[in-house]
C-alpha positions in Angstrom: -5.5 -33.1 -3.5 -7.5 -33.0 0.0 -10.5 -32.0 0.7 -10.6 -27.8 -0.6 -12.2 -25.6 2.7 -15.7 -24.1 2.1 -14.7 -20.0 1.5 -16.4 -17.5 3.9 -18.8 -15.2 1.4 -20.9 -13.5 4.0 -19.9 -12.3 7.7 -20.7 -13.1 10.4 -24.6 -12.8 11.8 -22.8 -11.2 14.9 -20.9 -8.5 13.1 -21.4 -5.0 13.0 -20.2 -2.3 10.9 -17.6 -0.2 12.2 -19.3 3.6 12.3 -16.2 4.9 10.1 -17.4 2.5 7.5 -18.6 3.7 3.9 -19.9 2.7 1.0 -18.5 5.8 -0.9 -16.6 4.8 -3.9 -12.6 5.0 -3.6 -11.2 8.5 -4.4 -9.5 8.4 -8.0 -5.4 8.4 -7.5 -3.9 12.0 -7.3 -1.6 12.6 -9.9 2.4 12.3 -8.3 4.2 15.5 -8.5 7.4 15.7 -10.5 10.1 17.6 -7.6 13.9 17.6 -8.2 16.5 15.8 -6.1 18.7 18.4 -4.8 20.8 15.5 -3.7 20.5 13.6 -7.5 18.1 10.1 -7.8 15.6 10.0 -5.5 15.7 7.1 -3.5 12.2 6.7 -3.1 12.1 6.7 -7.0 15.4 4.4 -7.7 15.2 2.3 -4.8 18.9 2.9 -3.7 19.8 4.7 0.0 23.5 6.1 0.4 25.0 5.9 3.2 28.1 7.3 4.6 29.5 6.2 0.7 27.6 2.6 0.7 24.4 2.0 -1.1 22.0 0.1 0.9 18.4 -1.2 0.1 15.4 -1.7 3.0 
């Protein structure tokens, strides 16, 4: 195995914080709502598109 690169634990004596930056802990995850599919499965959900009659996955 070569020779491992040193890891980068502190930036950069140069960089400044962006003014949008915070130190505020991460909001806790909203709860998803439960809606119906007028249409059936949710693609979104199932992972499935249809269309024009063919199933078809991004």
């Amino acid at each position: 195995m070569g020779p491992m690169t040193k890891r980068a634990t502190e930036r950069p004596a140069a960089f400044t914080k962006p003014a949008h930056w915070t130190n505020d802990p991460a909001p806790p995850p909203v709860k998803a709502k439960d809606e119906q599919d007028p249409d059936g499965l949710s693609p979104t959900r199932y992972g499935d598109w249809v269309q024009k009659g063919i199933a078809i996955d991004f």
